[in-house]
N, C-alpha and C positions, 0 to 999 in steps of 0.2 A: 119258559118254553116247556111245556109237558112232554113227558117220556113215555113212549108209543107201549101199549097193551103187551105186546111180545117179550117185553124184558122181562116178564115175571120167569119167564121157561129158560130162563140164563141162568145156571146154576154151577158156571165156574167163571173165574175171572178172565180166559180169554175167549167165553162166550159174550160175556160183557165186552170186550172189546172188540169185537166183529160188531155188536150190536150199534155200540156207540158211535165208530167206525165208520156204518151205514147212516143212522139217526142224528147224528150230531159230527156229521164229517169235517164242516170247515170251522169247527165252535173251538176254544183253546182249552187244550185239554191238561197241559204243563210248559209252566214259563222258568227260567235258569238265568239269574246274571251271572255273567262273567265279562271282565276287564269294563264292569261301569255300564253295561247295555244289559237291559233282558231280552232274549229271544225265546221267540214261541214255537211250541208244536202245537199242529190241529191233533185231533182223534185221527183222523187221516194218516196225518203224518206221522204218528205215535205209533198206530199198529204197522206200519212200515219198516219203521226202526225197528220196533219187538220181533216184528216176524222174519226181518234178516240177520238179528241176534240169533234168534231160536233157532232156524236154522243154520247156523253158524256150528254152535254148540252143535246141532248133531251132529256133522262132520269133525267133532273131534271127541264121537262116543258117546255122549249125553244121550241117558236114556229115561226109560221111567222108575222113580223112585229113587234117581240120582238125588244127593244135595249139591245145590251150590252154594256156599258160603258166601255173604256180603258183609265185605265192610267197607265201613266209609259214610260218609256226611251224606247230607240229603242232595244227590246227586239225579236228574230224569236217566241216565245211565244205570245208574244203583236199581233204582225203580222199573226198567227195562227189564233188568237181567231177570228182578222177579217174574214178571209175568213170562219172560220168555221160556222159565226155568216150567211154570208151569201149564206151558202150551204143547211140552214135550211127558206133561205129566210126571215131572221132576218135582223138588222140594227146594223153596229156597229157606235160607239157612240166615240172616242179618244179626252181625255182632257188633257188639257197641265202638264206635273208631275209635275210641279213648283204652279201646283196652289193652291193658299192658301184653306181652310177650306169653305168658303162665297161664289167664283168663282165655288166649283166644285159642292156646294149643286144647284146652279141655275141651271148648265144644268143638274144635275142627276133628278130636278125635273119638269124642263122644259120640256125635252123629253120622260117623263112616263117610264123611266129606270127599269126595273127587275132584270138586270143582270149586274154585275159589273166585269171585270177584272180588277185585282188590280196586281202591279208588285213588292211589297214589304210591310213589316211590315211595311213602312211610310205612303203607301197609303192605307193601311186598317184602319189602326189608323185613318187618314184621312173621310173615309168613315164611320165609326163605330160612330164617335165622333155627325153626322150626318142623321146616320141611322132611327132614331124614327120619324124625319121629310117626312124624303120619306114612304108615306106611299104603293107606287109603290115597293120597294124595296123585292123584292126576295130572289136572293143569292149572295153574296161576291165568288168569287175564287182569290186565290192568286198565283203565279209561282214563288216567290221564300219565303219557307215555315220558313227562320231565323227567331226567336224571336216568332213566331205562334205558341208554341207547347202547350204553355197556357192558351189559349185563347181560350175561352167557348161559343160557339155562335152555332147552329144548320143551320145559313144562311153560315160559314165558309165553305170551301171545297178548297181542294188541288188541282191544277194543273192536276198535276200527275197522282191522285185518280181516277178524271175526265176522263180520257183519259183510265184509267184502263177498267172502267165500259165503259165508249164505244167500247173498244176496245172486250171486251164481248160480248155488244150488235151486236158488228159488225159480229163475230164468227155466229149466231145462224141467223142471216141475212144481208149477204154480200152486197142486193139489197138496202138495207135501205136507203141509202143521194140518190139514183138511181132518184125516183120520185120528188122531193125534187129540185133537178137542174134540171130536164128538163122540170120542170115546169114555171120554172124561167124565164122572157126575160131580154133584153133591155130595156124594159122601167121600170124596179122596182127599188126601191131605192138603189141604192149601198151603200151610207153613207151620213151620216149628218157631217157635220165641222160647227163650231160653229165660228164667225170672231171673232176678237179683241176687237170688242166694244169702239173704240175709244171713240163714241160720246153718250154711252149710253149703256144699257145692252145687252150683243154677240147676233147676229140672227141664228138660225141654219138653215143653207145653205142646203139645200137637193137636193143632187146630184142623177142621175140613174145610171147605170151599163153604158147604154152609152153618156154617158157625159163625163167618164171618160174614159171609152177603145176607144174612138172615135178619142177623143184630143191625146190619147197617141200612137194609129197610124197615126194619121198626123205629131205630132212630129216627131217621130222614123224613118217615111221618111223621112223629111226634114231631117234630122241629119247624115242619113244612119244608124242608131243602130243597131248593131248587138246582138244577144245573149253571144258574147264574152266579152263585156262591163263587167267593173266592178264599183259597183258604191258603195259609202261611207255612210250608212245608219246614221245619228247625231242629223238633224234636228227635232223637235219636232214631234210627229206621228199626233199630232192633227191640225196641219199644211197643206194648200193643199197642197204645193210645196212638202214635204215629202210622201203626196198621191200618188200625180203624179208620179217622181222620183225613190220613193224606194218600189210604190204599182201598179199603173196603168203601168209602162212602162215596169216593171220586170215582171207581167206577159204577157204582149201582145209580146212582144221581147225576153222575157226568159234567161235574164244577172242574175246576180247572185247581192246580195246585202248583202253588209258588216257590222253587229254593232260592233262597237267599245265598249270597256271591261268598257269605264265611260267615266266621263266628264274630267276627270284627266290625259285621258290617251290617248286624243283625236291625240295630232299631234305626239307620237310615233306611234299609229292604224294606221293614215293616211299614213306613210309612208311607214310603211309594207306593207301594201294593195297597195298604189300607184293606187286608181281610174283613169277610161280612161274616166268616165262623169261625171261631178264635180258640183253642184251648190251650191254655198254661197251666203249670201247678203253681203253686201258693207264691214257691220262692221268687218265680219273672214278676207273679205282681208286685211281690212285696220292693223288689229291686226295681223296679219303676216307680213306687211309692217313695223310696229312699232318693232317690236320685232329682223328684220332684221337689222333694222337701229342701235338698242339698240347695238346690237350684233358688230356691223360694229365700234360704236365709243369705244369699247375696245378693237377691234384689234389694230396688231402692226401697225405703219405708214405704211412699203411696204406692208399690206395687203391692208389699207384706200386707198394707191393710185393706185394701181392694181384695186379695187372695182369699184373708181369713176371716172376711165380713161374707164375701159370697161364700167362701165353705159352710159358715154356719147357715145361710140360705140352704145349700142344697143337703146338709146333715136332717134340715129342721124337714124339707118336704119332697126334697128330690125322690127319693124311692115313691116316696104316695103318685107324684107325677109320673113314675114309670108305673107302677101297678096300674095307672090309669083311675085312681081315687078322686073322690073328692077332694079340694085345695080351694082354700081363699083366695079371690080374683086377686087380693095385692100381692101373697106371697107369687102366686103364679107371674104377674109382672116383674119381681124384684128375680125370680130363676129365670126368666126371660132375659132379662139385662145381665146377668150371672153368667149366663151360657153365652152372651155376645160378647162379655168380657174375661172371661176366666175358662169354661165350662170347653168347651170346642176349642179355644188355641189349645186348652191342654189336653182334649185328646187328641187333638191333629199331631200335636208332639210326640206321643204316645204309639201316634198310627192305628186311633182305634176309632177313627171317624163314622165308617162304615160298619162299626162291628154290628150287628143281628143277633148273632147270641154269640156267646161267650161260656167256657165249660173249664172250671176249675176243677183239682182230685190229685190224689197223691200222699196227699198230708191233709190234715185239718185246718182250715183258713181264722185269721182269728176274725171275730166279727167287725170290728172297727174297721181294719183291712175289705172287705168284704162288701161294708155300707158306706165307703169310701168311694168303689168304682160304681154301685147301683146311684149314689147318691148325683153321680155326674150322668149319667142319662144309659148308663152301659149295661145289656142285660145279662151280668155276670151271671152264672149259677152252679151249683157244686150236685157233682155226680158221685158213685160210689162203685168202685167197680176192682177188676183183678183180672191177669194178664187170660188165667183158668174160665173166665166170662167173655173173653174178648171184650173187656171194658165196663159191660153196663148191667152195672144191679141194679142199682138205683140213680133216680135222675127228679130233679124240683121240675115238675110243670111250672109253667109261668104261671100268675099271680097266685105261685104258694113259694115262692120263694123266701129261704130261712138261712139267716147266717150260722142257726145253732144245729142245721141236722144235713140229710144229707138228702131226703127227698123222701117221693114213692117207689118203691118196686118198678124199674122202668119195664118198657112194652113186653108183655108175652112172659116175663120173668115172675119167680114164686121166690117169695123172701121169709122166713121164719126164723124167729129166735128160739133155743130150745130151753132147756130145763135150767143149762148149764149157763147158761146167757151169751153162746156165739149164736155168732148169724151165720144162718147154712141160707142158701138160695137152689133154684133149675131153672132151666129155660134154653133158648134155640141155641143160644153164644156156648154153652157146656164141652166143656174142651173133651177129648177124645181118651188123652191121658198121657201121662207122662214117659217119656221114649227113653225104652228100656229102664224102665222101673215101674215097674206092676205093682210092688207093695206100697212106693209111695202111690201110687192111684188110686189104691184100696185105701187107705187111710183120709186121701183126700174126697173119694168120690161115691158114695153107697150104690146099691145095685138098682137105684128108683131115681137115680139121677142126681140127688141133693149134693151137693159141693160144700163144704165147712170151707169156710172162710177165714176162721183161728182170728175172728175181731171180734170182741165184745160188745154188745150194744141193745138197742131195746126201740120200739118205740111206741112216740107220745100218743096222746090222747086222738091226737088227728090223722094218725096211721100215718105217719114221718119218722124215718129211723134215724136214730143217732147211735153214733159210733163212739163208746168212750175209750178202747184204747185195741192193741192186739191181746186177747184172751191170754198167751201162755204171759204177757208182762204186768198183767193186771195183777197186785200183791197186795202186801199188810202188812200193816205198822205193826209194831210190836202190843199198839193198843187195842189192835183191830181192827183199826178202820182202815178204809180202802188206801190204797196206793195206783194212781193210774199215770205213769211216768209220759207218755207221751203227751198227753192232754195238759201235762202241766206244760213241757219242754214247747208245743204249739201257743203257748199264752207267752213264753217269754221269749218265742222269735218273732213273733209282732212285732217287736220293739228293732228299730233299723240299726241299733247299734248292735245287735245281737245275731248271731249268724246260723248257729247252730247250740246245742243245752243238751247235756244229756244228764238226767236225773236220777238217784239212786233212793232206794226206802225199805224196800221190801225188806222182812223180817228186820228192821233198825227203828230203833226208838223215834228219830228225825230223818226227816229229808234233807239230802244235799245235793250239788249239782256242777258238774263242771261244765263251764262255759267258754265259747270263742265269737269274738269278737267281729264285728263286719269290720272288713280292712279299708272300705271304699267308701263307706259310712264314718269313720272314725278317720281316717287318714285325712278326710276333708277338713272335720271338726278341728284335726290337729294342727292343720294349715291357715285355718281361721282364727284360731285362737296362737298362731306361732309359738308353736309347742314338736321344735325337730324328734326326729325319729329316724333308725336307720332303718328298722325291721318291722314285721311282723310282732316278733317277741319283745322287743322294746317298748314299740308302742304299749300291749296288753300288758306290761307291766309296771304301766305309768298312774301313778298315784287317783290321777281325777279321773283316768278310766275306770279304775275301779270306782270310783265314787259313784258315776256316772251309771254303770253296770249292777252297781248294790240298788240305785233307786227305781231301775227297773223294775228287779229283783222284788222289792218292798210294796213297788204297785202291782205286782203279779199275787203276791201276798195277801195285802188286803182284799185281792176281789173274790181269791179262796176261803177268806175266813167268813165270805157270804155263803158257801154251798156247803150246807148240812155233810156231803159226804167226803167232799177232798178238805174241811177244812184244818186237819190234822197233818195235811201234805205240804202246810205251810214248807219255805227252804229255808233252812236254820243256819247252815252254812256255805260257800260255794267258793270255789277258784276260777280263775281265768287261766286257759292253758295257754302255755305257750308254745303251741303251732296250730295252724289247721289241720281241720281232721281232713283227713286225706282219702280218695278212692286207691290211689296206690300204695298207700301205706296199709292197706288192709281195714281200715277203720270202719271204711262207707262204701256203700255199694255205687255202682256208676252211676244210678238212678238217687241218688245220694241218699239212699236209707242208711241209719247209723247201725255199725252192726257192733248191738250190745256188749256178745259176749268178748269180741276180740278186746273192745273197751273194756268191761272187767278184766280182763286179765293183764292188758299191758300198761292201763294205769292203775294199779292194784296197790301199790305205793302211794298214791294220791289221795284214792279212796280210804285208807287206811287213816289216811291223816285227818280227812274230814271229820270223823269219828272219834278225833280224839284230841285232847287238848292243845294241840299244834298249834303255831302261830304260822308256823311258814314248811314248806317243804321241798327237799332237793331231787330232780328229774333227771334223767338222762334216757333221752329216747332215741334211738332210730328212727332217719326218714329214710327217704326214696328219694331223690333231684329229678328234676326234668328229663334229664340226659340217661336216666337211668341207673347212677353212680345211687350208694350208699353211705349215708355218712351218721352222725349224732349231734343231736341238741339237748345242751343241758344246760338246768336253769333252777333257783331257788323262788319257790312260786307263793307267793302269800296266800292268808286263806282270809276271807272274809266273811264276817259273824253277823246276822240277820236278828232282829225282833220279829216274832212271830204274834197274830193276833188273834183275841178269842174268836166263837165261832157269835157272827152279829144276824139280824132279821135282812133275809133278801129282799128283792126289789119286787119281786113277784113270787108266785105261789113255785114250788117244786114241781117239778113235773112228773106224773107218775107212767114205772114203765107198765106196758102189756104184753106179757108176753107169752108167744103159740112154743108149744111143745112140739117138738117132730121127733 
């Protein structure tokens, strides 16, 4: 269904929804299970809700340039509040639900917060526990009222309640949000996203209304997006990619977007619904991959070789069938019978039936991963982007799709490598700047637009960039040669027994590595092989997992001792930690980036040992539990000693960079 000529003059999100509203009144605009049912809202029904929220909120002082804070799961409520927040010309504020107590007080009081949507008793508790801090702090609202009914607080207020009184309000003057949107342009702030904070405390990213409706019609061309699109609402809402995806693109294109009833309940959701535009990062595939494979080694034998007779069919020509190539009439018959017995049961399992396109990013995918799901008929493809772009540097046109780079420069967007070998980028998505800190903006942003991106990268012969790692972690061996710790650490989480790697080199003679283990991967294996376990730490410190973990290790090895420049990055030694690396323990970012330095420094002991004639070494570290308590785990951790190999002739030629100066 085409989208009427006047959308182009919609240049804030609840112009887009007056528009939709009108245009696409009885179309589904967001569907919500709960208790085993989805229900739907129209566009109709959508801006009804929004607009008896909005005014809701004004009757309790929300005005313009308020934030309201969100947190909570992908909830059409959570997603309400936003647009309601800015149909008042407020700012909404989205924090990660997983964030601990210390995470959410920084931004509630970094960005002078009033207003809070909360999306349960865990995040009120949450916020209450920290309330006397914020001295900004106005009103708490909650959407879903369990365990609230005790709770004595005059800043408390219902969902619901809210919406009651606006929707009063709205009776006695229909005009009321009227002046309010059309007051509004393009260039006022849509939302703040706060990043990860790998390297230090989150920056709040300040996006405009077109930064983001700009990026998401240049996408939605490129793609051809229809309004018929159905997309899978999961990812964190304080996420840009979940901005973009399940906020910016749904209203400029008007598809309909789906939350899933939990985290529990994620890949029965997904296959009901059967999205037609998909994006995960690396780790959902690989954890469907793993889960595949789990599955495959307890089938009967004529299943396993029915399986891995058709994989080799769709390894050998599946991609050329989806590029739409030429293929030999027999091969094309033998993926024909392939897809009627292997190829479609398992993406119907998967819930990727309908997929249309499919957009990976976050991490580096490894290729086998990669030509694994193009190979079954799915048009995976890897974008390059950052929360400072609203998502899109770079994106693979279809039939240029490459498991080793990251694509072209998407729509409207300028990409350059300088002198120094980052990629700086400009274009419509160029964040405004970071809220209250002007010198980070200065550092990040030149006075012509260009944005440093702090990644390394180059690209090839065909004007395809690739990304070898982030600029300040790119190092040297002591013999010189490069060091690019993450490109290694993405080669050896392919592997499903492997969960997470973090790598060390820089200024040392050898590479080493500390590793953690897949628990759901391994825990199977050990079930199979009846090999008990109580823990976590028991399991990783079982003999054949190591075994298992070193041969990984040795195939990651060998396919570095083919590339001229990492092949000195060989891992000479490595331990398996025992614990996961934790968001709460400070380790990893919510977004699960490893954050380096804390890693240096609280396994610093470990590292020590790598380096040095050690056979074994003794830990004692602090966690975090679920509940919030603190306790310690200590443990005497073997260290395991690798063959390293020379550097041998690759399988193809090097690829040379080119690189522009800015």
């Amino acid at each position: 269904m085409p989208m009427s000529a006047d959308i182009a003059t919609c240049n804030t999100f609840p112009k887009l929804l007056l528009h939709n509203a009108a245009h696409l009144a009885n179309q589904a605009a967001m569907r919500e299970k709960e208790f085993g049912i989805w229900q739907t809202w129209t566009w109709r029904q959508m801006k009804a809700e929004i607009f008896a929220f909005a005014a809701g909120l004004e009757t309790l002082g929300f005005g313009q340039d308020d934030k309201l804070t969100i947190v909570g799961r992908n909830r059409p409520k959570m997603y309400w509040g936003m647009t309601a927040a800015q149909c008042l010309r407020g700012v909404p504020v989205p924090i990660y639900h997983d964030a601990v107590v210390a995470e959410m007080e920084y931004v509630l009081a970094h960005c002078d917060a009033r207003f809070v949507l909360a999306e349960d008793q865990e995040q009120v508790d949450k916020v209450l526990e920290i309330a006397e801090k914020l001295p900004h702090l106005a009103q708490i609202i909650y959407a879903d009222g369990r365990g609230l009914q005790a709770y004595e607080s005059s800043k408390l207020h219902d969902f619901a309640a809210i919406q009651r009184r606006g929707r009063q309000l709205l009776a006695r003057n229909a005009a009321l949000l009227d002046a309010h949107i059309q007051a509004a342009s393009g260039d006022d702030t849509a939302i703040f996203l706060y990043t990860s904070g790998t390297t230090g405390k989150p920056k709040g990213v300040v996006l405009s209304n077109h930064n983001i409706i700009a990026t998401s019609r240049h996408n939605a061309d490129f793609e051809n997006l229809t309004c018929d699109e159905q997309v899978f609402a999961y990812l964190p809402m304080a996420w840009v990619g979940d901005n973009l995806f399940s906020y910016g693109q749904a209203y400029v294109v008007g598809f309909c977007i789906n939350c899933p009833e939990s985290e529990h309940t994620l890949a029965l959701d997904l296959r009901e619904i059967g999205p037609t535009y998909y994006f995960a990062p690396p780790r959902i595939f690989e954890d469907l991959l793993t889960n595949v494979m789990i599955r495959m080694q307890d089938a009967s034998r004529l299943k396993q070789k029915l399986f891995h007779y058709f994989m080799g069919v769709a390894r050998r020509v599946g991609i050329s069938i989806l590029n739409r190539e030429a293929v030999a009439w027999r091969d094309r018959c033998k993926y024909w019978l392939g897809n009627m017995l292997i190829y479609a049961p398992l993406k119907n399992t998967m819930g990727f039936s309908r997929i249309r396109i499919a957009y990976t990013a976050g991490e580096a995918v490894g290729a086998e991963l990669f030509n694994f799901y193009r190979a079954l008929g799915i048009n995976i493809k890897q974008l390059y982007g950052q929360t400072e772009a609203v998502v899109f540097v770079t994106v693979q046109p279809d039939h240029e799709v490459r498991a080793d780079t990251v694509g072209r420069p998407a729509p409207q967007v300028e990409v350059v490598v300088n002198e120094d070998g980052e990629v700086l980028y400009r274009g419509p998505g160029v964040f405004q700047g970071y809220y209250k800190n002007e010198q980070a903006t200065r550092d990040a942003k030149d006075s012509h637009g260009w944005v440093k991106t702090g990644d390394a990268g180059y690209f090839d012969d065909d004007g395809h960039l690739k990304i070898i790692d982030r600029a300040k972690d790119v190092g040297k061996l002591n013999n010189g040669a490069m060091f690019a710790p993450k490109y290694i650490e993405n080669k050896l989480k392919f592997f499903p027994q492997i969960r997470e790697a973090v790598t060390f080199g820089d200024q040392r003679d050898y590479v080493t590595a500390l590793v953690n283990i897949d628990l759901d991967a391994m825990g199977d294996w050990a079930e199979r092989n009846h090999i008990p376990y109580a823990s976590y730490q028991e399991l990783a410190a079982h003999s054949k997992v190591y075994e298992m973990i070193k041969r990984n290790i040795e195939q990651v090895n060998h396919d570095l001792a083919a590339d001229r420049r990492l092949c000195a990055s060989q891992i000479k030694r490595f331990l398996i930690l025992h614990k996961e690396l934790d968001p709460d323990d400070g380790e990893m970012t919510r977004t699960r980036k490893v954050r380096r330095a804390t890693i240096f420094d609280k396994y610093q002991t470990l590292i020590a040992a790598l380096y040095s004639d050690a056979t074994h070494c003794y830990i004692n570290t602090e966690v975090t539990f679920e509940d919030g308590r603190r306790g310690a785990l200590e443990a005497d951790l073997k260290i395991g000693e690798l063959e390293t190999e020379p550097l041998r002739a690759a399988t193809g030629a090097a690829t040379r960079a080119t690189r522009t100066s800015h």
